[in-house]
C-alpha angles and dihedrals in degrees: 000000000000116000090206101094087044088056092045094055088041083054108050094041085061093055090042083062097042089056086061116103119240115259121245125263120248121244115215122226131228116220087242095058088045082054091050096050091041089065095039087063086038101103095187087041087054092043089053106050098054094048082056090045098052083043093048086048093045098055096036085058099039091115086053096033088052090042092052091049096040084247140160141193087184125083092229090054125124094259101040118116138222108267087236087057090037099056085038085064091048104059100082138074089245110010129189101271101022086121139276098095134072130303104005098054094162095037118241122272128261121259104011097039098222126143115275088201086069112032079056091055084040101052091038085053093059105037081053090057104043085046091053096043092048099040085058092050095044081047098054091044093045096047094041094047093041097053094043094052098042090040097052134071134222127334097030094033083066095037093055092040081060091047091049089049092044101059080039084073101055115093114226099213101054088038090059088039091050098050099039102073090048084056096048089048101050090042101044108118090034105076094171089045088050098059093049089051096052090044093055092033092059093047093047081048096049090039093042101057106022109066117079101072081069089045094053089042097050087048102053085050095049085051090060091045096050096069091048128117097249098047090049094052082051102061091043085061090058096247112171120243096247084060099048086055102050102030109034103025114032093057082058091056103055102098093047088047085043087054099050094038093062087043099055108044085069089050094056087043099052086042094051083050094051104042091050083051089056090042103249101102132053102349089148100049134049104278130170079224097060089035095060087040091055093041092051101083087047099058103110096052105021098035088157093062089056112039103036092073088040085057097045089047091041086050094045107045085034083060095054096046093048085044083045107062089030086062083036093061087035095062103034113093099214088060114098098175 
C-alpha cells in the first residue's frame, strides 16, 4: 500500500492550517475598566448621571446663569421689591409674580422679593460645596486611621479602635446645636465674618464626626490585605511601611473608597439641608434648608415657594443614591449583572 496518498493528505491539511489568520490576541481587563463598562450598560446609572450632570452645571454656573437672566439671590438686587409690595403679591391664590413668566420663572420670594430661581442655584451651589469638601476630609480621616489601625499591630491598633469608638459616641445634632449659636454670638456684627464661620463651622462638624464608619470599614479590609501574598513578599523585600501602604494596599481600596464616597456626598447634603432648616446651619448665606423653612408657612397659598426647593432636594439626593448603589454593583466583584 502506497503512503503517498496519506502524505499528501497530511500536506495539504497543514497548509490548510497554515491559510488560517491568526487569532487575535486577548486583551485583559482591570476591575476598574469592568466597573466602567458595567455602568455604561447601566441605564439608571446613565440617567442618572446626566440629570447630576445638568444640576452640578447649573449650580457651578449659578453667578453667570443669574447674570444672563438679570437675576439675583440677594434683597438689594435689581429685581427685589419693597416688603409692602412684596406681601401685597402674596396675598392671593395666584398672585403677579408667583412664577410662569420672565424673568422671574420661579417667582420671588415673600417678604424679601428675591428671586426664588436663584436663591435655589445659590443655595445648591452651596450644599454641593460643603458636601464635596466634607465628604474629602472625611475621606482622608477615614482612609489614614483605618490603615494605620488595620495595618498595626497591638498596642496602637487598640488605641485607634478607641479612638474610632470615642468620636462614635458623640451625637452630631446636639454637637452641631451646641456649637451654632457660639458661632452666631461671636460673629454677630460681622455678617460677612458670620457666614464664613458657619461655612467652615458645618464642614469641621460633617468631617469631625463622619468618618469612622469609613475607618472601621478600611481597616477590616486592611486586615484582610495584610495577610495577603503580595504584601508578604513585600515585606520580605524589605519594602518600607509607607510603601506597603501607598503603593499595595490603597490601590486595593479604590472601589470601597469609590463606594463610600458615592454614599456619602447625598448624606452631607441631606444633613446641610436640614441643619439650615433647623437654623444651625447657613442662616447668613443662601441655603435649600432656610428656603423650605421660610416657604413652609406659605404652602397653602403659595404651594410653588415650598415645594419647588423640596423637588429639587428630593431629585438630587434621589440621583446620588440611585448612582450610588449602581457604582456600588459595578464594583463589587460578586455582582454578574
Amino acid at each position: 500500500m502506497s503512503l503517498n496518498p496519506v502524505v499528501e493528505e497530511i500536506t495539504q491539511a497543514d497548509e490548510r492550517v497554515g491559510d488560517v489568520a491568526p487569532t487575535k490576541e486577548l486583551a485583559g481587563k482591570s476591575p476598574t475598566q469592568i466597573a466602567f463598562e458595567r455602568l455604561r450598560k447601566d441605564k439608571i446609572a446613565v440617567i442618572c448621571s446626566v440629570i447630576l450632570a445638568i444640576l452640578v452645571l447649573a449650580a457651578a454656573f449659578a453667578p453667570l446663569i443669574c447674570k444672563a437672566m438679570h437675576i439675583t439671590a440677594s434683597v438689594d438686587g435689581p429685581y427685589a421689591l419693597d416688603n409692602t409690595t412684596a406681601l401685597d403679591f402674596y396675598n392671593y391664590p395666584l398672585p403677579q409674580y408667583a412664577g410662569y413668566h420672565w424673568p422671574h420663572l420661579l417667582g420671588i420670594a415673600p417678604q424679601t422679593a428675591t428671586d426664588n430661581l436663584a436663591t435655589l442655584l445659590a443655595g445648591m451651589r452651596n450644599s454641593l460645596i460643603i458636601a464635596l469638601i466634607a465628604t474629602f476630609f472625611t475621606t482622608v480621616i477615614g482612609l489614614a486611621v483605618g490603615l494605620a489601625a488595620g495595618f498595626s499591630r497591638g498596642v496602637l491598633d487598640r488605641v485607634l479602635s478607641f479612638v474610632i469608638d470615642l468620636f462614635l459616641s458623640f451625637p452630631l445634632i446636639l454637637f452641631a446645636l451646641a456649637l451654632a449659636p457660639i458661632i452666631t454670638q461671636r460673629f454677630a456684627t460681622d455678617q460677612h465674618k458670620l457666614q464664613i464661620a458657619q461655612f467652615v463651622s458645618l464642614i469641621f462638624i460633617l468631617s469631625t464626626l463622619s468618618w469612622m464608619g469609613l475607618a472601621r470599614l478600611v481597616r477590616g479590609q486592611v486586615l484582610q490585605l495584610r495577610e495577603r501574598e503580595f504584601v508578604l513578599a513585600a515585606q520580605v523585600m524589605g519594602a518600607s511601611t509607607r510603601r506597603i501602604l501607598v503603593k499595595e494596599l490603597v490601590p486595593n481600596l479604590v472601589a470601597t473608597l469609590v463606594i463610600a464616597l458615592s454614599l456619602s456626598i447625598p448624606g452631607f447634603i441631606a444633613a446641610e439641608v436640614g441643619f439650615s432648616f433647623l437654623g444651625i446651619g447657613l442662616s447668613g448665606s443662601s441655603s435649600m434648608g432656610q428656603m423650605i423653612q421660610a416657604a413652609t408657612q406659605y404652602y397653602d397659598t403659595y404651594p410653588l415657594f415650598l415645594w419647588m426647593p423640596v423637588g429639587v432636594l428630593v431629585v438630587l439626593v434621589l440621583t446620588l443614591n440611585l448612582l450610588g448603589d449602581s457604582i456600588r454593583d459595578a464594583f463589587d466583584p460578586k455582582t454578574r449583572r
